[in-house]
Residue, then its C-alpha position, 0 to 999 in steps of 0.5 A: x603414096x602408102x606404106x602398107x601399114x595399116x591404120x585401122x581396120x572400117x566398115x562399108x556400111x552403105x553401098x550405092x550406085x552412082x550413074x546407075x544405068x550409063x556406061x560408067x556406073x560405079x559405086x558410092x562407099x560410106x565406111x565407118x572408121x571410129x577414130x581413124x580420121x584425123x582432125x586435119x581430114x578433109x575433103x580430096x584427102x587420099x584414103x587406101x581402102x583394102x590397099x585401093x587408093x580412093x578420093x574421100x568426098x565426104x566426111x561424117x564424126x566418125x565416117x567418110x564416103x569416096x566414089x568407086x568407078x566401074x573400072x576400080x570394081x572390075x580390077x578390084x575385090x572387096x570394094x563392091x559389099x558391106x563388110x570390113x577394110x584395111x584403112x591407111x592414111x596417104x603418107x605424109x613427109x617425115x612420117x615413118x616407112x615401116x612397109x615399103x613404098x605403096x601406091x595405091x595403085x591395084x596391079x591384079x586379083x589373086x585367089x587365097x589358095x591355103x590359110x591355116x595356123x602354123x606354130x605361131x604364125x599362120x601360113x598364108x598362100x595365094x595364087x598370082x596372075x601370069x601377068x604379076x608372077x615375074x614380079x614376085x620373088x623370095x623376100x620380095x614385097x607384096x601389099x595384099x588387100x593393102x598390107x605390106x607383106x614379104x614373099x616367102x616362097x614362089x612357085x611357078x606353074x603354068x598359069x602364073x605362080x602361087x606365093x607364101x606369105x608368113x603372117x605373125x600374129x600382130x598382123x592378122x589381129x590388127x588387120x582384115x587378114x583374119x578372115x581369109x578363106x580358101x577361094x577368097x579373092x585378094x587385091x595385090x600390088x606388086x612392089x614398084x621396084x620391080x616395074x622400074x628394073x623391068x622398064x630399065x631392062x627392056x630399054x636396053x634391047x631398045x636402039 
C-alpha cells in the first residue's frame, strides 16, 4: 500500500532481459536512487515505481533492481527504457497519509493531451481510457506515474474522457511530471473508492 507521495525521484540505469525468448519475457530494471533507501531495506521490500508496485530482488549503496513481467510492460508506460522515475517506499503503520490510499496496482495508460504553465501553476490534461472514465470525477483522486493528484475537471467524449489536473509548483519539481509531453503515455490508477461503490451497486441488481 502507498499513498502517492513521492519519495524520490531514480533513474533506470540498466534494463535487461530475463527469460528472453519464452512466452514470459520481462525485464530486469537496476534504478539509481541516492539516499532513497533506507537502512532497514531489504530484499522482498515493495518499492512503487513510476506508480507500479515492484518486488526489490537486489540491493546495491545507492541502487536496487526488481524483475518486470511481460504482462507489467504491456499494461504499463516508462518501465521498459533508461530514463527517470517516481520512486515511493511501501507505507508503514503510523506513517502519515498525505495522498490517498494507493495500491500499486496500474489500472490503464492515458496519453498527456495538453502540459503548459498557467499562472503559477501548470495545467495538466490527459485523455483517459473508456474503461477508466466512470471512475473519475470532479475533486476525485487519481495517481499518475505514481503521484496522487485531485481531478479538476472531467470531460466525456466518445472514447473515454479527458481529465484536468492543477499541479502547483512543489510538485513538478519534485516529481517526474516535469517532463511531460503532449502524446507522452501515463500510468493511472483509479482511486480504489470508486471500485468499491461499483462492486456494491451492482450487488444490488444481483438476487
Amino acid at each position: 500500500m502507498f499513498t502517492g507521495i513521492v519519495a524520490a525521484v531514480g533513474a533506470i540505469v540498466q534494463v535487461s532481459p530475463f527469460n528472453e525468448g519464452q512466452e514470459g519475457a520481462g525485464v530486469h530494471l537496476t534504478i539509481h536512487a541516492k539516499d532513497f533507501l533506507r537502512d532497514a531495506s531489504k530484499l522482498g521490500d515493495s518499492i512503487a515505481i513510476q506508480g507500479a508496485c515492484m518486488t526489490v530482488v537486489e540491493l546495491g549503496p545507492d541502487t536496487f533492481s526488481v524483475d518486470v513481467s511481460r504482462e507489467s510492460l504491456k499494461r504499463t508506460a516508462g518501465l521498459d527504457k533508461p530514463g527517470e522515475v517516481n520512486l515511493e517506499h511501501a507505507l508503514r503503520m503510523g506513517d502519515s497519509l498525505d495522498g490517498h490510499l494507493v495500491s500499486g496496482h496500474i489500472d490503464g495508460v492515458g496519453e498527456v493531451t495538453h502540459f503548459e504553465p498557467t499562472g503559477e501553476s501548470w495545467d495538466l490534461r490527459i485523455n483517459v481510457p473508456a474503461d477508466l472514465a466512470k471512475y473519475l470525477a470532479y475533486k476525485g483522486s487519481i495517481t499518475v506515474n505514481g503521484v496522487s493528484l485531485t481531478v479538476n475537471q472531467v470531460a466525456d467524449h466518445a472514447t473515454g474522457c479527458e481529465i484536468r489536473i492543477n499541479l502547483i509548483p512543489h510538485t513538478v519539481q519534485v516529481t517526474t511530471l516535469k517532463r511531460l509531453q503532449p502524446g507522452q503515455r501515463v500510468n493511472l490508477e483509479i482511486d480504489m473508492i470508486a471500485r468499491y461503490v461499483e462492486r456494491m451497486v451492482g450487488l444490488k441488481h444481483i438476487k
